[in-house]
N, CA, C and O atoms as a GROMACS GRO file, in nm:
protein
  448
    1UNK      N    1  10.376  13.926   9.846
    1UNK     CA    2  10.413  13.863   9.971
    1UNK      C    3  10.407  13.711   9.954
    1UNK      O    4  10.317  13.660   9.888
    2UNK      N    5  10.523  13.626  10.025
    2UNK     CA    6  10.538  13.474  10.022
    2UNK      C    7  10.422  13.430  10.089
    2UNK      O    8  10.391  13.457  10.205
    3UNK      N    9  10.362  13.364  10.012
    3UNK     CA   10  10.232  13.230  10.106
    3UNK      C   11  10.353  13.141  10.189
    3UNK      O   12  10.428  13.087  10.108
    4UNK      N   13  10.386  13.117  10.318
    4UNK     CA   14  10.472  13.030  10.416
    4UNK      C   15  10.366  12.904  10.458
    4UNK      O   16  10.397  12.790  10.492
    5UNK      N   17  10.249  12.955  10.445
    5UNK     CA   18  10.177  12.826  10.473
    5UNK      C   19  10.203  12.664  10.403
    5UNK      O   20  10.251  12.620  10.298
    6UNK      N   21  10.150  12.615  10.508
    6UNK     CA   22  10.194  12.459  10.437
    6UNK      C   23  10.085  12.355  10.524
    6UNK      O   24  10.065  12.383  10.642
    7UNK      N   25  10.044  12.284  10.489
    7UNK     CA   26   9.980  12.149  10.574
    7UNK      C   27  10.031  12.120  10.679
    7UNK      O   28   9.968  12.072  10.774
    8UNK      N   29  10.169  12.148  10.679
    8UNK     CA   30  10.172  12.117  10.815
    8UNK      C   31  10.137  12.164  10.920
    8UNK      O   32  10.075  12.268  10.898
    9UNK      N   33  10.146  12.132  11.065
    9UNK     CA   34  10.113  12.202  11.184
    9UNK      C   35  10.247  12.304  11.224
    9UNK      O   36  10.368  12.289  11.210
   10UNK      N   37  10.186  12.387  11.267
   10UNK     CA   38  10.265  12.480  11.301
   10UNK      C   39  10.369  12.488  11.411
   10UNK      O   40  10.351  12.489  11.533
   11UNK      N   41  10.508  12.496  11.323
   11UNK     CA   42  10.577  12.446  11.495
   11UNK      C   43  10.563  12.500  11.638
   11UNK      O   44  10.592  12.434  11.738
   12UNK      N   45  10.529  12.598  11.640
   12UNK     CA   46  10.481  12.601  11.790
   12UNK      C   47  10.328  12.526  11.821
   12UNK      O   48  10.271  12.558  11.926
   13UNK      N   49  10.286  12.460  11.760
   13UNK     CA   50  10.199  12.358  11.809
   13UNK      C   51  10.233  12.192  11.823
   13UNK      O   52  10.159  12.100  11.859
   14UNK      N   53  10.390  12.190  11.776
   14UNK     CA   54  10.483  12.037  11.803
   14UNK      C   55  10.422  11.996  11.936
   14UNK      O   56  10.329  11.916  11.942
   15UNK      N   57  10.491  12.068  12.072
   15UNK     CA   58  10.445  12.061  12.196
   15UNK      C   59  10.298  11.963  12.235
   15UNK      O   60  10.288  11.855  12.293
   16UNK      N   61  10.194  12.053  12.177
   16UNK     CA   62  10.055  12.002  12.204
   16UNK      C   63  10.022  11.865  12.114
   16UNK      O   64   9.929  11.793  12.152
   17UNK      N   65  10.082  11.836  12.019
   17UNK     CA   66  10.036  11.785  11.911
   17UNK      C   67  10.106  11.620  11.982
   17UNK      O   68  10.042  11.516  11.993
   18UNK      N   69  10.230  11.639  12.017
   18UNK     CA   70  10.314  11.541  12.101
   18UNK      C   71  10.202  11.495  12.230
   18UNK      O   72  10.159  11.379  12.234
   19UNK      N   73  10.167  11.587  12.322
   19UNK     CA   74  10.086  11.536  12.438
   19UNK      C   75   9.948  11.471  12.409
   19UNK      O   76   9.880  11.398  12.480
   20UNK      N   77   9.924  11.526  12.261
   20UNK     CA   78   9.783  11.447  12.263
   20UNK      C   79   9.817  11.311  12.172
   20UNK      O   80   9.725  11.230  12.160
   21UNK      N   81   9.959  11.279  12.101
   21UNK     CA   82   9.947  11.162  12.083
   21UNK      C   83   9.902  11.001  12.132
   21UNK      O   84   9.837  10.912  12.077
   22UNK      N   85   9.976  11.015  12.273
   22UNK     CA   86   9.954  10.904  12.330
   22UNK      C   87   9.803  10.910  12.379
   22UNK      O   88   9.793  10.828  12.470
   23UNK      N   89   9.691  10.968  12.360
   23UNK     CA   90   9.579  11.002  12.405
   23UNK      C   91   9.516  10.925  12.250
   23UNK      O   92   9.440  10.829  12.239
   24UNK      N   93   9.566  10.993  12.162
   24UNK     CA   94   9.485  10.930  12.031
   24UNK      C   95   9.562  10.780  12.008
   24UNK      O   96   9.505  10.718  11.917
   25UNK      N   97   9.634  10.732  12.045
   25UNK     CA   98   9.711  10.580  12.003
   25UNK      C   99   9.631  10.491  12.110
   25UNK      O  100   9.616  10.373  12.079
   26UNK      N  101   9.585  10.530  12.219
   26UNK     CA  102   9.503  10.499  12.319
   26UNK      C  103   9.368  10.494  12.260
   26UNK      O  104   9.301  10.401  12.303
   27UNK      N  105   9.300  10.584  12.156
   27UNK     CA  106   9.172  10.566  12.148
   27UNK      C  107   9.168  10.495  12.019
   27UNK      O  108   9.068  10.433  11.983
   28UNK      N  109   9.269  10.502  11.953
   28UNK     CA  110   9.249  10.434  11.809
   28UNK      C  111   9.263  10.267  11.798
   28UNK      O  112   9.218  10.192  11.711
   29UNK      N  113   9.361  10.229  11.946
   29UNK     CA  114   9.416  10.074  11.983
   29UNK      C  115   9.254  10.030  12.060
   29UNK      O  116   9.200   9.921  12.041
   30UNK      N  117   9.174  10.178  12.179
   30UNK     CA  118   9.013  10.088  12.196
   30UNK      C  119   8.959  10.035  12.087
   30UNK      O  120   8.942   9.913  12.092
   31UNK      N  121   8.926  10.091  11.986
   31UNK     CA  122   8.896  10.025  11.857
   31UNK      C  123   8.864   9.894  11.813
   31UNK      O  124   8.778   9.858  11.732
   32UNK      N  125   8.945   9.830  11.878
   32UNK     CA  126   8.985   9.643  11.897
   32UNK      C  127   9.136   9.634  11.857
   32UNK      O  128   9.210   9.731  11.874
   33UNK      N  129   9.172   9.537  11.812
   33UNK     CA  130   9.297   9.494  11.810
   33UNK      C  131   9.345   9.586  11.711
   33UNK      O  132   9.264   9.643  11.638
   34UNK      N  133   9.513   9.612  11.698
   34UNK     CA  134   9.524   9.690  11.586
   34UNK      C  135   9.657   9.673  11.553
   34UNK      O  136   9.732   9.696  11.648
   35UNK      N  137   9.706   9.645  11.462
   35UNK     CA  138   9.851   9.622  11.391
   35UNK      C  139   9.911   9.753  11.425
   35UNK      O  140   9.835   9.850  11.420
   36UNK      N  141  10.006   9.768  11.450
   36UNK     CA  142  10.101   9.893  11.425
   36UNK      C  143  10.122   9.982  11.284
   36UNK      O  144  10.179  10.091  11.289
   37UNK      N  145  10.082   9.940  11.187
   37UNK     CA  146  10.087   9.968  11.068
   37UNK      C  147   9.942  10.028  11.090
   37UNK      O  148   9.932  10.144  11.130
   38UNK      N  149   9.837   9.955  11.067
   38UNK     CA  150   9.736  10.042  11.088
   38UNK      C  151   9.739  10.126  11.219
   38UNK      O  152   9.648  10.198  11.177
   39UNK      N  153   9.757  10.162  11.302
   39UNK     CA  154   9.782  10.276  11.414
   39UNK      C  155   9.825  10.380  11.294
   39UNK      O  156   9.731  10.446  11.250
   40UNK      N  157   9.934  10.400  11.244
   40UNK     CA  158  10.026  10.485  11.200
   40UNK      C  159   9.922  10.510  11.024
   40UNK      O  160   9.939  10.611  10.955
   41UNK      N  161   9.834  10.409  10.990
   41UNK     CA  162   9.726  10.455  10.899
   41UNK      C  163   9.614  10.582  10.932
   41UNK      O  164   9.565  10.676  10.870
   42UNK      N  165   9.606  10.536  11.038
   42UNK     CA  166   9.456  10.649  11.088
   42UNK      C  167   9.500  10.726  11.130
   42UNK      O  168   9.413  10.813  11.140
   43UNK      N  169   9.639  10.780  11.188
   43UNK     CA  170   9.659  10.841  11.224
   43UNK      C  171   9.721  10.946  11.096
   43UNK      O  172   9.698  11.067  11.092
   44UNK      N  173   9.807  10.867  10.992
   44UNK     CA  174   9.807  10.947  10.905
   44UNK      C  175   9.719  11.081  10.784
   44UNK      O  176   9.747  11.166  10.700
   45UNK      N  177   9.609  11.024  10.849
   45UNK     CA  178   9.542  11.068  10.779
   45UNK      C  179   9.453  11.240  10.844
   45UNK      O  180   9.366  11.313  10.798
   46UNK      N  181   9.539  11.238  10.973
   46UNK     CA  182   9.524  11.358  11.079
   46UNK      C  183   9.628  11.439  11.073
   46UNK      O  184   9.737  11.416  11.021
   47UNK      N  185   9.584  11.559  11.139
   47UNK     CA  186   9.744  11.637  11.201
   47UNK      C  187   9.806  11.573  11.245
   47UNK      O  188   9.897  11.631  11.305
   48UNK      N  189   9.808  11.434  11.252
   48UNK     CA  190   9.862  11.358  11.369
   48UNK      C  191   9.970  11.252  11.349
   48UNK      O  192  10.039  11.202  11.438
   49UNK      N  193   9.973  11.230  11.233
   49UNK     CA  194  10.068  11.143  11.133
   49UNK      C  195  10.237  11.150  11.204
   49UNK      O  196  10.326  11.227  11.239
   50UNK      N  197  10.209  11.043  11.197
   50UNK     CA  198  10.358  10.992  11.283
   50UNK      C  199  10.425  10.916  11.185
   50UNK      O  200  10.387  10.890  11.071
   51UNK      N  201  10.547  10.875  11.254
   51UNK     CA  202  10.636  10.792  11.203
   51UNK      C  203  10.607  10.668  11.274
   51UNK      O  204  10.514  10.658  11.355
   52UNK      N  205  10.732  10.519  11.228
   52UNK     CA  206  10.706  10.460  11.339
   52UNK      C  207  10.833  10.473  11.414
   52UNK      O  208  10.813  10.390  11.503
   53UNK      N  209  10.927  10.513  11.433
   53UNK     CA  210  11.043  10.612  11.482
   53UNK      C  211  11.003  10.637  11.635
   53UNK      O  212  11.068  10.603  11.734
   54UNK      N  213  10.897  10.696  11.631
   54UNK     CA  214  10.805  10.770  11.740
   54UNK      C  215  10.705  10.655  11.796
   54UNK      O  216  10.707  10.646  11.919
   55UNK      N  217  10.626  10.573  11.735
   55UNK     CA  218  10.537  10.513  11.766
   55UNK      C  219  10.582  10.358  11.830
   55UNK      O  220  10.534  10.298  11.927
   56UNK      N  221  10.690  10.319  11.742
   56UNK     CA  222  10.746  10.198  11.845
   56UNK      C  223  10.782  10.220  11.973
   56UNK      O  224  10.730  10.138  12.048
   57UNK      N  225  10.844  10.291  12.021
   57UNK     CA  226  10.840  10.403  12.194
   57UNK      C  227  10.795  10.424  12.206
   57UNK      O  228  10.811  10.462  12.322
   58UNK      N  229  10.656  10.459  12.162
   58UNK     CA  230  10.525  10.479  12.233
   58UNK      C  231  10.443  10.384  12.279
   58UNK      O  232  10.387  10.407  12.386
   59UNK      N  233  10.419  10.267  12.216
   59UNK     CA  234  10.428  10.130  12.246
   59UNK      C  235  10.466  10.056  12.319
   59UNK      O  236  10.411   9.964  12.381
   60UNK      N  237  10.596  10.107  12.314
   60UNK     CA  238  10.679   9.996  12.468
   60UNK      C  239  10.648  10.049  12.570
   60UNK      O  240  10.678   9.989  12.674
   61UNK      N  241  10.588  10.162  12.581
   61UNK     CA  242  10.612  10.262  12.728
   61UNK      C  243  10.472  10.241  12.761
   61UNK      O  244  10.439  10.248  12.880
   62UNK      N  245  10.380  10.215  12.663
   62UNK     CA  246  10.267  10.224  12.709
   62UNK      C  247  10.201  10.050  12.784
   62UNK      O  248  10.117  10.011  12.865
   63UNK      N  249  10.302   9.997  12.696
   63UNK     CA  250  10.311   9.859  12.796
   63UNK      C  251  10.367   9.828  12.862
   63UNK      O  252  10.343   9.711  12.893
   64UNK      N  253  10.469   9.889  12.930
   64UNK     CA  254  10.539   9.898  13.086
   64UNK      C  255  10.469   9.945  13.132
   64UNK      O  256  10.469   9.887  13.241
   65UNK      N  257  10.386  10.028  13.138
   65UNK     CA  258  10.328  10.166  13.224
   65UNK      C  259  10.134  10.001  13.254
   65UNK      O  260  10.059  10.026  13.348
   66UNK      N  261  10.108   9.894  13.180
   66UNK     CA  262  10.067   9.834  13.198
   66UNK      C  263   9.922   9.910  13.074
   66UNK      O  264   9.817   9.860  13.114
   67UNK      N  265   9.910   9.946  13.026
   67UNK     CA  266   9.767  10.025  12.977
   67UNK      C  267   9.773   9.930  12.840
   67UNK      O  268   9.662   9.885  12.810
   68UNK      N  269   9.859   9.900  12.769
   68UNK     CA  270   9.865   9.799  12.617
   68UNK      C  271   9.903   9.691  12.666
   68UNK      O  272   9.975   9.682  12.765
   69UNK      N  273   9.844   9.562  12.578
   69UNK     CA  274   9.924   9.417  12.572
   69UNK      C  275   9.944   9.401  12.394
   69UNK      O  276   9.935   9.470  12.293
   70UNK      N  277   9.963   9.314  12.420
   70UNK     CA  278   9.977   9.224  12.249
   70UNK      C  279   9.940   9.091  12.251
   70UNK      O  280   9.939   9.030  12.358
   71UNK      N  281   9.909   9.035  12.142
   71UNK     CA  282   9.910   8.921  12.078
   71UNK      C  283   9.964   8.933  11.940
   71UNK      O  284   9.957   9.024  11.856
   72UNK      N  285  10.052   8.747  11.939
   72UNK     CA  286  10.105   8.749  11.809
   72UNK      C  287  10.003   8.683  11.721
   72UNK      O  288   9.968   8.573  11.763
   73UNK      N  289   9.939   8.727  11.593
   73UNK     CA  290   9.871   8.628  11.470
   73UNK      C  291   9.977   8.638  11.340
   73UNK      O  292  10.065   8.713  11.297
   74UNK      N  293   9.910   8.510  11.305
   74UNK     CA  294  10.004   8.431  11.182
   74UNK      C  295   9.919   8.551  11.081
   74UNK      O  296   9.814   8.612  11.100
   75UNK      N  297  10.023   8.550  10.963
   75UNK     CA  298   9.998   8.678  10.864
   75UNK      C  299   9.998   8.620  10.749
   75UNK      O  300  10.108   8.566  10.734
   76UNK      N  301   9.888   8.595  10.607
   76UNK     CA  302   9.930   8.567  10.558
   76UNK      C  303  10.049   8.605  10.415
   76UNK      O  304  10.079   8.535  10.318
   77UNK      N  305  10.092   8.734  10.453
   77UNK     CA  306  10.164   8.803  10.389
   77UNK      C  307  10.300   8.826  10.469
   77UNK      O  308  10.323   8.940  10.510
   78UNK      N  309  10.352   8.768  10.484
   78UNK     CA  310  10.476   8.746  10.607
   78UNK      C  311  10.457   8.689  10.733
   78UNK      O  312  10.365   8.616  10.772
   79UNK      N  313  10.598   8.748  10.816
   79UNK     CA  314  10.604   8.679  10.955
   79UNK      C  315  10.487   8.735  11.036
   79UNK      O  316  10.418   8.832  11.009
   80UNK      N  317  10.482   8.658  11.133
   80UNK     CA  318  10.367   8.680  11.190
   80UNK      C  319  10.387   8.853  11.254
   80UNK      O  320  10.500   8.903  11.253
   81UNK      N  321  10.275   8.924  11.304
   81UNK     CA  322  10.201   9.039  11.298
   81UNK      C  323  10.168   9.087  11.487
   81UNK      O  324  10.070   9.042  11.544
   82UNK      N  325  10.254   9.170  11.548
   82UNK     CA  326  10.181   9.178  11.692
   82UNK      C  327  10.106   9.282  11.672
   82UNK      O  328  10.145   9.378  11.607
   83UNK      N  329   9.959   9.271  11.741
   83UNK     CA  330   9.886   9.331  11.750
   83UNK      C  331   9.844   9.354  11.885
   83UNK      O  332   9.839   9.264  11.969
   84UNK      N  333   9.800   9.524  11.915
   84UNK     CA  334   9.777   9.566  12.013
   84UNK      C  335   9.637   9.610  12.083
   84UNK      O  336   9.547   9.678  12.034
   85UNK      N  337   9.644   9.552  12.206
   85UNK     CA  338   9.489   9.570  12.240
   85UNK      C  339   9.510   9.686  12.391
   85UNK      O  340   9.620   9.723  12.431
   86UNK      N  341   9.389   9.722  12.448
   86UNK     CA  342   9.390   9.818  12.580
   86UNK      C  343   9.392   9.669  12.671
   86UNK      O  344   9.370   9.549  12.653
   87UNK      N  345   9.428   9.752  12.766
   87UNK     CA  346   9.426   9.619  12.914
   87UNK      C  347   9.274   9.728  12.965
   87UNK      O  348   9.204   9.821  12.922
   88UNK      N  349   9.290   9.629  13.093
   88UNK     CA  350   9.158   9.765  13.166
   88UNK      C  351   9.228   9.867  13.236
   88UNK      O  352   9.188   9.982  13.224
   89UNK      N  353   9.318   9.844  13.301
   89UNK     CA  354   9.406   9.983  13.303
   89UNK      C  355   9.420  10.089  13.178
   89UNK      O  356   9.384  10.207  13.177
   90UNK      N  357   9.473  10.026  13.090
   90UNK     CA  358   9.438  10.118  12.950
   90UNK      C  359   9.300  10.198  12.930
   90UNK      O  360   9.292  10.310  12.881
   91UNK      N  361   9.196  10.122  12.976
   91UNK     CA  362   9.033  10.187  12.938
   91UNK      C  363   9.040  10.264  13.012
   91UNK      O  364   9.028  10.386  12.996
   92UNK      N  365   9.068  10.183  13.142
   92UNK     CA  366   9.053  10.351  13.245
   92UNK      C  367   9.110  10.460  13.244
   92UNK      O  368   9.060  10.567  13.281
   93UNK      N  369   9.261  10.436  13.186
   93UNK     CA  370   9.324  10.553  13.122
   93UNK      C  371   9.273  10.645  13.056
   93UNK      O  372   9.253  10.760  13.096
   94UNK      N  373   9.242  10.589  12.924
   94UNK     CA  374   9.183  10.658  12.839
   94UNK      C  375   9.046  10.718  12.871
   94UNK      O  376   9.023  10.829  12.822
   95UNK      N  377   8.958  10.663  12.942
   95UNK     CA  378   8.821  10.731  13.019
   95UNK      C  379   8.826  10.808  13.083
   95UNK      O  380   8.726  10.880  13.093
   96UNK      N  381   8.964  10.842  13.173
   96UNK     CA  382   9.013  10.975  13.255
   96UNK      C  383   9.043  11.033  13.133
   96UNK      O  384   8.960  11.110  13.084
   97UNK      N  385   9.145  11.010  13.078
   97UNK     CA  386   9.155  11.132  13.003
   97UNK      C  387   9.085  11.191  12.847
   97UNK      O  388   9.113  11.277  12.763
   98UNK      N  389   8.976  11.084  12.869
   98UNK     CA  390   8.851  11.157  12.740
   98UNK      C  391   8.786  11.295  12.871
   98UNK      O  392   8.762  11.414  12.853
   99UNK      N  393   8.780  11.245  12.943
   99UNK     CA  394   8.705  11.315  13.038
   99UNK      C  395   8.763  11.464  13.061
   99UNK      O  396   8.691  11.561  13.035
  100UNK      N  397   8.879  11.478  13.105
  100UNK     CA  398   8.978  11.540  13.113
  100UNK      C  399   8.938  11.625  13.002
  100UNK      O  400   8.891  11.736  13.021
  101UNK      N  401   8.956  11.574  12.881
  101UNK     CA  402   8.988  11.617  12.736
  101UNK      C  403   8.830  11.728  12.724
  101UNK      O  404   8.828  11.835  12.662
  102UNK      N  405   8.747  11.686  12.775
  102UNK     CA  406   8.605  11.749  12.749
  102UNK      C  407   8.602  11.880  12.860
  102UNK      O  408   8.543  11.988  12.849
  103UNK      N  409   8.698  11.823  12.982
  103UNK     CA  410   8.665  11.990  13.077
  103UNK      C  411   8.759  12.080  12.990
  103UNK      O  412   8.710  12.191  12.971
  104UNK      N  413   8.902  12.056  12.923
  104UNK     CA  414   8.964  12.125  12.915
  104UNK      C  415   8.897  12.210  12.749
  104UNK      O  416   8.951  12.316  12.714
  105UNK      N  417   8.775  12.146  12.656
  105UNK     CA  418   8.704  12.203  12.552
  105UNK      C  419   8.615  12.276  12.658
  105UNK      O  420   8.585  12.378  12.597
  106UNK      N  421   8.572  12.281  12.745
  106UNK     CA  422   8.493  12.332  12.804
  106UNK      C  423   8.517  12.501  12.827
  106UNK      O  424   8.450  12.600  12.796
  107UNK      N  425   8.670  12.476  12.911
  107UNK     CA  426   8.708  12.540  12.962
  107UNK      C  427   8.709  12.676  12.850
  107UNK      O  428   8.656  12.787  12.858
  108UNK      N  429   8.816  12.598  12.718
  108UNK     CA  430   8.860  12.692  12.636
  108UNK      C  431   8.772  12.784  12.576
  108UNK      O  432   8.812  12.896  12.543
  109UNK      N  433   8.597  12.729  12.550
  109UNK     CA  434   8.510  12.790  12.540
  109UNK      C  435   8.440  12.855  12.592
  109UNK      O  436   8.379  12.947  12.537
  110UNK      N  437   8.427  12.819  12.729
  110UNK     CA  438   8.392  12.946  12.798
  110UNK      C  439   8.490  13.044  12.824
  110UNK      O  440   8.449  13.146  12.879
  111UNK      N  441   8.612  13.036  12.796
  111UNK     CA  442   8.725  13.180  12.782
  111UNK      C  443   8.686  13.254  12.656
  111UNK      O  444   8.704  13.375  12.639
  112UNK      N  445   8.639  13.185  12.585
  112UNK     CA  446   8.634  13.262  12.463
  112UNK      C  447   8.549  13.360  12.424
  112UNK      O  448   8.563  13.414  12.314
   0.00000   0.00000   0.00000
């Protein structure tokens, strides 16, 4: 019989894996400031590994929606570098939905 397994996540877990992105780009940007390049580092290194395809739209939306800002710093390896921080709307975001995130482990374990 074929081994089909692979590292990757399983496509019927695309869905979930999508909703908890902007939840982890939110907790990885509390962190302190963070280049976009590194976002898409730590995250690589999860089920969670993105492109930046995906992550530049995640970015813009999350700073319309008011929760990210930026600042530009001089780089000394090229043009300068925007880096992304939480606003306090952002914290509070993310504090609802750590919170959130803990009833719904809750939940799943006491079903189990």
């Amino acid at each position: 019989m074929e081994n089909t397994e692979t590292t990757e996540p399983k496509e019927r877990f695309i869905a979930i894996r999508r909703g908890l992105l902007e939840f982890l780009v939110l907790k990885v940007i509390a962190g302190g400031k963070v280049y976009a390049a590194d976002i898409l580092s730590k995250l690589a290194a999860t089920d969670f590994a993105t492109q930046e395809g995906t992550l530049y739209p995640l970015l813009s939306k999350l700073r319309r929606e008011g929760l990210l800002d930026h600042e530009w710093q001089e780089s000394e390896s090229g043009p300068p570098r925007k880096y992304y921080l939480l606003t306090e709307k952002g914290r509070e975001q993310l504090e609802e939905t750590n919170q959130y995130w803990k009833t719904i482990i809750k939940t799943v374990d006491e079903l189990a």
